[in-house]
N, C-alpha and C positions, 0 to 999 in steps of 0.2 A: 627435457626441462622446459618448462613453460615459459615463453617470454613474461618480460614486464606488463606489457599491454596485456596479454591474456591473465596473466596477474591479476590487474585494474578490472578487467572485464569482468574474470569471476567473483571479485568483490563487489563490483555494482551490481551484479546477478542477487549475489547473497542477500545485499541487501534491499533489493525491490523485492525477494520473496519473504525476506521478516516484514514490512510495510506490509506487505498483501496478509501475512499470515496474523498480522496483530488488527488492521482491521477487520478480518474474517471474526477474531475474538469478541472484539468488540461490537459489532451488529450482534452476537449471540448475549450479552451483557444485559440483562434486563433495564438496567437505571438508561443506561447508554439507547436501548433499543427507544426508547418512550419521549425524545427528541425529534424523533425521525416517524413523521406518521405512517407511512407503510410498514415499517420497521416494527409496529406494535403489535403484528399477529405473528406468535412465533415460526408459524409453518414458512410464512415471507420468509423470516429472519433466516429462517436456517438454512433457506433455499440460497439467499444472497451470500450468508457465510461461504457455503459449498461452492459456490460459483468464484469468488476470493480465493479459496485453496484452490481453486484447480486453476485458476490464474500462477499464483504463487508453482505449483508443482508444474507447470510447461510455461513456466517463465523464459527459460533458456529459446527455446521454440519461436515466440514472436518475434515480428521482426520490431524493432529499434522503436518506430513511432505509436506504434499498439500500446507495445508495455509501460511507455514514456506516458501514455496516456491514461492507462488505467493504473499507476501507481502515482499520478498526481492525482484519478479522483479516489482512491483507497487513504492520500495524507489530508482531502480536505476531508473524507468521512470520519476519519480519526482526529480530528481538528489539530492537524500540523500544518503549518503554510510556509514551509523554508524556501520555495521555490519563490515567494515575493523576497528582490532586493532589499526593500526596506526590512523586513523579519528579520531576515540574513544576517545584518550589518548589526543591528539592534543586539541579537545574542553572541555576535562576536564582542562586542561589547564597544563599537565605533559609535 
């Protein structure tokens, strides 16, 4: 039976691999791709998607400060920014 913590652990897994796997989605998005000037050629695109899932599929693997880091640049490429205070406070509704 799995502790609590390992509990919490594999829900924060879960959820930095849906972050990685929605903005792999979205670099393949065409409307989405045409904001982002590299993003414009799809071969880029796909290449960056695939590099996002395989981030997302050996999520478990990195260590702590990797993934910390590439699943805050996967919320600003998806234009999420919960990780600023002030965002935070604002949708809890303080």
């Amino acid at each position: 039976m799995p502790t609590q913590r390992r509990l919490r652990e594999i829900d924060r897994l879960r959820a930095h691999q849906e972050i990685l796997r929605a903005a792999a989605a979205w670099v393949l998005e065409q409307p989405a791709r045409g904001t982002i000037a590299v993003l414009s050629e799809p071969e880029v695109a796909k290449h960056c998607a695939a590099l996002l899932e395989h981030f997302a599929d050996y999520c478990e693997q990195m260590d702590e400060a990797t993934r910390g880091y590439v699943v805050r640049l996967a919320w600003e490429l998806i234009g999420d920014q919960m990780d600023r205070p002030s965002v935070r406070r604002t949708r809890r509704g303080h």
